[in-house]
C-alpha positions as a Markdown table, in Angstrom:
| # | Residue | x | y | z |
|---|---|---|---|---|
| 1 | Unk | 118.2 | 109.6 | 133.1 |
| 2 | Unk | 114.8 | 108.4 | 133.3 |
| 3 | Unk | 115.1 | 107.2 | 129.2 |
| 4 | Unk | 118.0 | 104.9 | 130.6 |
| 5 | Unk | 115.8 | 103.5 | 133.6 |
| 6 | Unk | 113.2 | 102.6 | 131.0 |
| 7 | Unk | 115.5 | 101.3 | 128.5 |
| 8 | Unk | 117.0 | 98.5 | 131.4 |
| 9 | Unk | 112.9 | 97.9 | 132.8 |
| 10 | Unk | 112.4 | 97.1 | 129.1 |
| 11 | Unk | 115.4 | 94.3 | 128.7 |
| 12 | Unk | 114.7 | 93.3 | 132.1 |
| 13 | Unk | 111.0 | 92.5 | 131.2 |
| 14 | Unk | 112.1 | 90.8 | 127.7 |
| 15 | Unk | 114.8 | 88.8 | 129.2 |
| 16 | Unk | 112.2 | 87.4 | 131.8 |
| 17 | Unk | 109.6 | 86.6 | 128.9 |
| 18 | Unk | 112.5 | 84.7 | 127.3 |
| 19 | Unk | 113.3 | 82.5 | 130.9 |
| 20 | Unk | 109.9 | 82.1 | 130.9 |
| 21 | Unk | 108.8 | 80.7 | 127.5 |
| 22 | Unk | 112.3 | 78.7 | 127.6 |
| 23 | Unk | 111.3 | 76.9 | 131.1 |
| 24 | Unk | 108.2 | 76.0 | 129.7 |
| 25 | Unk | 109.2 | 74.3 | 126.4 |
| 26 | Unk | 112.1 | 73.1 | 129.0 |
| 27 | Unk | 109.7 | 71.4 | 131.8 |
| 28 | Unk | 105.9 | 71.1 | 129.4 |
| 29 | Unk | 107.2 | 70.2 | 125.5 |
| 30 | Unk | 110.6 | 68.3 | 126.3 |
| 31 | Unk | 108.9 | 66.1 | 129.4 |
| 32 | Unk | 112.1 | 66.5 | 131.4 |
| 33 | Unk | 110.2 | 65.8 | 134.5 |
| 34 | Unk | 107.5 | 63.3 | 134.1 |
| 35 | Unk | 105.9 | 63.5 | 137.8 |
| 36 | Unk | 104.7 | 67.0 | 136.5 |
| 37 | Unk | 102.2 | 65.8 | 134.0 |
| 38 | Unk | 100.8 | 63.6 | 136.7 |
| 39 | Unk | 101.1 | 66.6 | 139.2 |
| 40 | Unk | 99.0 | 69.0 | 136.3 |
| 41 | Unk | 96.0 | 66.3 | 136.2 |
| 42 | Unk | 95.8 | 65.7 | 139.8 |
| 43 | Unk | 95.1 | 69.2 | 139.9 |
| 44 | Unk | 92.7 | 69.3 | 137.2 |
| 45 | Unk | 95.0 | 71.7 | 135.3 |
| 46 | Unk | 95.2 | 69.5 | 131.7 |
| 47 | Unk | 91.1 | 68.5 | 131.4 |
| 48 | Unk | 87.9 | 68.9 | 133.4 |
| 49 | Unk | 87.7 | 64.8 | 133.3 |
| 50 | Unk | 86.4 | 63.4 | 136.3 |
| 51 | Unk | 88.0 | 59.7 | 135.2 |
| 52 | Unk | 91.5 | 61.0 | 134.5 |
| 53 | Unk | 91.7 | 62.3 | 138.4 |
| 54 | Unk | 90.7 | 59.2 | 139.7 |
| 55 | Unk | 92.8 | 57.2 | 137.6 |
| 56 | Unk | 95.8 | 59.7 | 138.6 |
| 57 | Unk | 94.5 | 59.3 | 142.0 |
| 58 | Unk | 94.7 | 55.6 | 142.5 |
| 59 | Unk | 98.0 | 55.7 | 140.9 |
| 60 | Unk | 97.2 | 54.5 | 137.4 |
């Protein structure tokens, strides 16, 4: 029994790597949504470049 319960944690985990990888080629590589590159430098997420926030911030 407790061989089954690990065999279903372990497809559970791979099948969520898989969703996960696949939403990020999805939302990052594929630029379905472009608001959330301008979202990512707001935050300072892409680069540590001061002018790229203020630019983003001014609405450049």
């Amino acid at each position: 029994m407790v061989k089954t319960f690990e065999r279903i944690i372990v497809k559970i985990i791979v099948i969520q790597f898989l969703f996960l990888i696949g939403t990020q080629l999805f939302f990052h590589q594929l630029s379905i949504f472009p608001e959330l590159k301008i979202i990512t430098k707001y935050e300072g997420v892409n680069k540590n470049n001061f002018a790229d926030f203020l630019e983003t911030f001014n609405g450049k």
